[in-house]
Phi, psi and omega in degrees: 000323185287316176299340175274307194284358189265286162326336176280339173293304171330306178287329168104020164277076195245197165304192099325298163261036163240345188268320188287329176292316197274319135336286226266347149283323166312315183289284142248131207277345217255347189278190203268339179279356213242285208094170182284016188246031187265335167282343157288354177256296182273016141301305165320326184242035150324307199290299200283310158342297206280000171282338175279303186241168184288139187320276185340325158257006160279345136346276200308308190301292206305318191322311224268345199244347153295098194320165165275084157003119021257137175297358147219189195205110148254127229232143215240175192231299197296122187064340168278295169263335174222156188284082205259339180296328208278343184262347177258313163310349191285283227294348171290320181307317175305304163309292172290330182289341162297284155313023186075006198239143170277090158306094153275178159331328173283334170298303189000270165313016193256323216227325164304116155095359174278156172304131235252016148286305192334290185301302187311308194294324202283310196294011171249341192274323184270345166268028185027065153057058193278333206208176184251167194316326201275274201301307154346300162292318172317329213277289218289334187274312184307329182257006129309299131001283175301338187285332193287005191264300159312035190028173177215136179304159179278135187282139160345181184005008189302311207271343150309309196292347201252008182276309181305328187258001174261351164269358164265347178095333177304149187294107196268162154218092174318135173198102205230140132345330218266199164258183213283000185283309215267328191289319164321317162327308204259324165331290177321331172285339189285303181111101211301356200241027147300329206226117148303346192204147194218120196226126168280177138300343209242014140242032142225173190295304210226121189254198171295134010293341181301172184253006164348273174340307201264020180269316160319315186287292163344275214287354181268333187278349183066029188228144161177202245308338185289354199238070151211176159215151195257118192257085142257199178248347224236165174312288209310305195300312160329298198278340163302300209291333200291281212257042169228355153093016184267164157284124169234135166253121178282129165219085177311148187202329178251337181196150219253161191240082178345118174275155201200180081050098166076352166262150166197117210243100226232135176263004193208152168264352183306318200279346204283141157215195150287286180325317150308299190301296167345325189262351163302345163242041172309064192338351204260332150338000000 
């Protein structure tokens, strides 16, 4: 009988309300009856659990001890959370008319969301170069910067979606092309205590397209990229989030952004929620 009743403790032939106890240390780690070892405890008896109960509810335990996806969220700046490109083409419109030449609509997609050597170089090739790339950006980033003093609106659904997942707890990274002047610039506008992490062009070698940034964002956040997902506007930004192996949601507004594999493509942030992201990583999908 001592042998038996000792092995009935084992299998997990308890009360009703030791089993309901026995949840409810599993469930939550954070309470005060449970303590900080209780996902250590059902790791240690992982073996005899699975030895014991049926496969399905051993599913269910690990499902309950795996985080829910996505572990993090990144969010791209220029046209995405606030509306700012139509203010960086001004201040590009400007800059050449100094120089005699009219920037129309059609440069538009040339220069969104690209990296601002990216912009510099093409938007030089068309007034044949008058001044060199460095005073050119310079020029154009000081005077980005002052239109950023008057604000720039916030994009439809930006600052609800980014109030909702940060009260969910998820880890935000702000990770933008431009550099740390404009992102710094811009930050006051969004609002800083939104992003554990903030990543420019001036911290990586290789900006957008490459997936550096958001790769970069991952290891500073410790999370990963397949478990994240990327919130842009642009083809450049897309084609990053893309080849940093993250989940992206596109929300074309200037230039249109191919679909593709692991893109989900959107006309608004409005449409965004935690339940939507989540559900990009629905297998069932």
């Amino acid at each position: 009988m001592v042998g038996e009743t000792r092995n009935a403790r084992v299998t997990g032939t308890v009360s009703p309300r030791r089993a309901r106890t026995a949840r409810g240390l599993v469930t939550s780690p954070n309470s005060s009856r449970g303590g900080p070892g209780i996902l250590g405890f059902a790791a240690k008896h992982a073996r005899v659990i699975a030895a014991t109960e049926p496969a399905p509810r051993i599913g269910i335990l690990i499902g309950m001890l795996r985080p829910i996806p996505p572990a993090a969220v990144f969010f791209d700046m220029d046209g995405l959370l606030i509306d700012s490109e139509p203010t960086w083409f001004q201040a590009e419109k400007d800059m050449l008319a100094a120089y005699g030449f009219t920037l129309g609509p059609e440069h538009y997609p040339h220069v969104l969301g690209k990296p601002i050597e990216v912009s510099t170089a093409y938007l030089l090739e068309l007034t044949g170069h008058p001044v060199s790339a460095e005073q050119f950006a310079d020029g154009i980033e000081l005077a980005m910067v002052e239109r950023l003093r008057d604000g720039v609106p916030m994009m439809p659904g930006a600052k609800d979606l980014l109030v909702e997942l940060e009260a969910a707890g998820l880890p935000l990274a702000l990770v933008s092309a431009s550099s740390r002047r404009i992102v710094d610039a811009c930050l006051p506008l969004i609002g800083p205590d939104h992003f554990r992490v903030t990543v420019s062009g001036d911290d990586v070698e290789r900006s957008k397209p490459n997936p550096d940034p958001y790769l970069l964002a991952a290891r500073k956040l410790g999370v990963d990229p397949a478990q994240c997902v990327v919130l842009e506007d642009s083809p450049t930004g897309t084609a990053a989030g893309h080849a940093a192996g993250c989940r992206v949601i596109a929300v074309p507004h200037a230039a249109e952004v191919p679909a593709r594999e692991r893109v989900t493509i959107v006309d608004s942030l409005r449409r965004v929620n935690l339940a939507f992201l989540r559900g990009l990583f629905d297998e069932r999908r």
